[in-house]
C-alpha positions as CSV (number, residue, x, y, z in Angstrom):
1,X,-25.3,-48.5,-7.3
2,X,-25.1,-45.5,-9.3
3,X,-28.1,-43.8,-7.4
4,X,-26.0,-44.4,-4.5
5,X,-23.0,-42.7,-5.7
6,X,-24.7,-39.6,-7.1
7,X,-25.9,-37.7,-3.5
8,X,-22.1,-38.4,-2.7
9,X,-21.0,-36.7,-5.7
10,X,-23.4,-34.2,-5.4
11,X,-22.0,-33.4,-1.9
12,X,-18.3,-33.9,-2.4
13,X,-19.0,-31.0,-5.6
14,X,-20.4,-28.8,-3.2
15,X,-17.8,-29.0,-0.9
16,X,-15.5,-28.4,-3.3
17,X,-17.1,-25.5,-4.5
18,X,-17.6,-24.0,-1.0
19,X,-13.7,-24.6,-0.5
20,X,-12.5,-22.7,-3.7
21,X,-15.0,-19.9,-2.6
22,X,-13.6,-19.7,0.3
23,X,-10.3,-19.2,-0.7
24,X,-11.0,-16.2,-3.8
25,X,-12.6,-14.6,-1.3
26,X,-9.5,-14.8,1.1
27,X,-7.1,-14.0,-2.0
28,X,-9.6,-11.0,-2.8
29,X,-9.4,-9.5,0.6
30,X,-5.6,-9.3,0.5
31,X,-5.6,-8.0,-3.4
32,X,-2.9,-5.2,-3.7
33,X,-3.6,-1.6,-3.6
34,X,-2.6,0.6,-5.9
35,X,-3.0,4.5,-5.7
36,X,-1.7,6.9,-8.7
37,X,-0.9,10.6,-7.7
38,X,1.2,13.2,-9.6
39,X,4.5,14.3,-7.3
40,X,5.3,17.8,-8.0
41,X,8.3,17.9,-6.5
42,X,11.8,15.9,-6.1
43,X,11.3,12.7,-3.2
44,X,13.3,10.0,-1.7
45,X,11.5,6.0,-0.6
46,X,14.3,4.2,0.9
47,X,17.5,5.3,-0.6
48,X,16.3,6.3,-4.3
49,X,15.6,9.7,-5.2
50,X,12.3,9.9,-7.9
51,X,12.4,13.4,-9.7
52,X,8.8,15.0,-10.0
53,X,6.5,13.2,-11.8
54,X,3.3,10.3,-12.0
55,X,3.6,7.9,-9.9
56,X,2.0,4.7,-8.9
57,X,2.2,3.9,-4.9
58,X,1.3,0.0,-4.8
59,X,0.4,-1.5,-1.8
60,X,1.6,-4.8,-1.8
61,X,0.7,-6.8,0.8
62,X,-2.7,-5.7,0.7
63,X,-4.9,-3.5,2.8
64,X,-3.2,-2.9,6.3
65,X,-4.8,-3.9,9.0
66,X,-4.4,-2.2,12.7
67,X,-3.2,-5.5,14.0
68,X,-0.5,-5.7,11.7
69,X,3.3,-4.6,11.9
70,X,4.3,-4.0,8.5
71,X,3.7,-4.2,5.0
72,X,5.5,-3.6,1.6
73,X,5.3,-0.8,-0.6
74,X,6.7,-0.6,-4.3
75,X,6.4,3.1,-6.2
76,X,7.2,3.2,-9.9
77,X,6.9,5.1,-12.4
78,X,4.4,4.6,-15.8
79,X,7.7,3.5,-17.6
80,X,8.7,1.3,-14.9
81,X,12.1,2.7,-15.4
82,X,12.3,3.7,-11.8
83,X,11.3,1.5,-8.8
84,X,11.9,0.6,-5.2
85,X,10.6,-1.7,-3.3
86,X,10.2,-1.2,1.2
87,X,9.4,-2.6,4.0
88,X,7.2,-0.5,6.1
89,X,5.1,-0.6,9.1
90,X,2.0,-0.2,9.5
91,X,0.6,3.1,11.0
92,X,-3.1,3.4,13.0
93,X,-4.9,6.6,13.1
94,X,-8.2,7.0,15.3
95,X,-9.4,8.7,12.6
96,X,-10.3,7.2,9.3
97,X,-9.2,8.6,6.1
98,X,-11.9,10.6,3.8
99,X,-9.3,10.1,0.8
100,X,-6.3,8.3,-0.2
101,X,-3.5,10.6,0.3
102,X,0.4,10.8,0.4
103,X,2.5,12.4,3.2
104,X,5.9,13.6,2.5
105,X,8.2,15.3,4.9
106,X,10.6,18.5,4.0
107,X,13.8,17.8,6.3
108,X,17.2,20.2,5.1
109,X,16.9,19.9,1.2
110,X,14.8,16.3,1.1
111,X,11.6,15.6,0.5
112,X,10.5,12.2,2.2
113,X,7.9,9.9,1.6
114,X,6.6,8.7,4.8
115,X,3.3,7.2,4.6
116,X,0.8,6.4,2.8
117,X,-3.2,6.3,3.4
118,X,-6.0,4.8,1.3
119,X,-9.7,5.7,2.2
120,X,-11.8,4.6,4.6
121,X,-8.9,3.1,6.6
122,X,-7.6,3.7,10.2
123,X,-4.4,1.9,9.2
124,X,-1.4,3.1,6.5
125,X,2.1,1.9,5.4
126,X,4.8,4.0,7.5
127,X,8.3,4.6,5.7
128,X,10.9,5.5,8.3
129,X,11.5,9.1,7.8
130,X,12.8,9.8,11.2
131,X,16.0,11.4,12.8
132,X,18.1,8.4,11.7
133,X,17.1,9.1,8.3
134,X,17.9,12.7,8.3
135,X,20.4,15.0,10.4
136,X,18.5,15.5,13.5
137,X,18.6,19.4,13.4
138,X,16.9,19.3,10.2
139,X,14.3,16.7,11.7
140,X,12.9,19.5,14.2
141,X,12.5,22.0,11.3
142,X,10.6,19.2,9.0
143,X,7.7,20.3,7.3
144,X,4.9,17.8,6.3
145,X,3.5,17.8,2.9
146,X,0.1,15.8,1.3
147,X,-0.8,15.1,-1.6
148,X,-4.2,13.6,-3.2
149,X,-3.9,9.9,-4.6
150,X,-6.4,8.1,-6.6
151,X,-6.6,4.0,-6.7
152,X,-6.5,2.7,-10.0
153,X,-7.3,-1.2,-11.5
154,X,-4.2,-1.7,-13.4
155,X,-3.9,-4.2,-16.2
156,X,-1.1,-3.6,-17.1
């Protein structure tokens, strides 16, 4: 009997085994992303001003993808004192991105943050930053801005 039951076990451990593998490396492809960069200027994401400073840019949902819609992006500071949290969409590019980077947009007297890029991806997180955001005569005089980011593995 017990000779019987051990290929069974055997099997029903691999199974097992294949199962949970399957699903880290499902959880692992959808890890969040998180870049660090170092704002030199006054910016808004959502309706919360950040004065110029470090900042972590986390990508929360993950990695976009070009067949997705939208994502979530939370930027806080080291101190965690300021945070927001957005929805965003998800932005394709044909071409693919040699760094991670930040784009801002100067409208009037704001500085915008309107998407964000990590590297070696066709696909970013897109903040709406357009006329309903700002005064439309201002939008037509906007000035884009972009800055280098770097991905960090926090711990904390």
């Amino acid at each position: 009997m017990k000779r019987k039951a051990l290929p069974t076990f055997v099997v029903l451990i691999t199974l097992i085994g294949l199962a949970a593998g399957a699903d880290s490396a499902r959880a692992q492809a959808r890890r969040k992303i998180t870049l660090e960069a170092s704002v030199p200027f006054e910016f808004v994401v959502g309706n919360r001003s950040f004065p110029a400073g470090r900042y972590v840019f986390e990508m929360a949902t993950g990695l976009p993808k070009t067949t997705e819609r939208s994502g979530v992006l939370v930027v806080r500071n080291h101190e965690r004192s300021l945070y927001a949290a957005v929805a965003t969409d998800v932005t394709a590019d044909a071409r693919v991105r040699s760094a991670h980077k930040l784009e801002f947009v100067r409208s009037g007297g704001r500085v915008l943050l309107a998407k964000v890029w990590r590297q070696g991806n066709a696909a970013g997180l897109s903040l709406r930053t357009g006329p309903g955001a700002t005064d439309s005569q201002e939008w037509e005089q906007s000035q884009v801005l972009t800055l280098d980011a770097m991905e960090v593995n926090e711990t904390m």
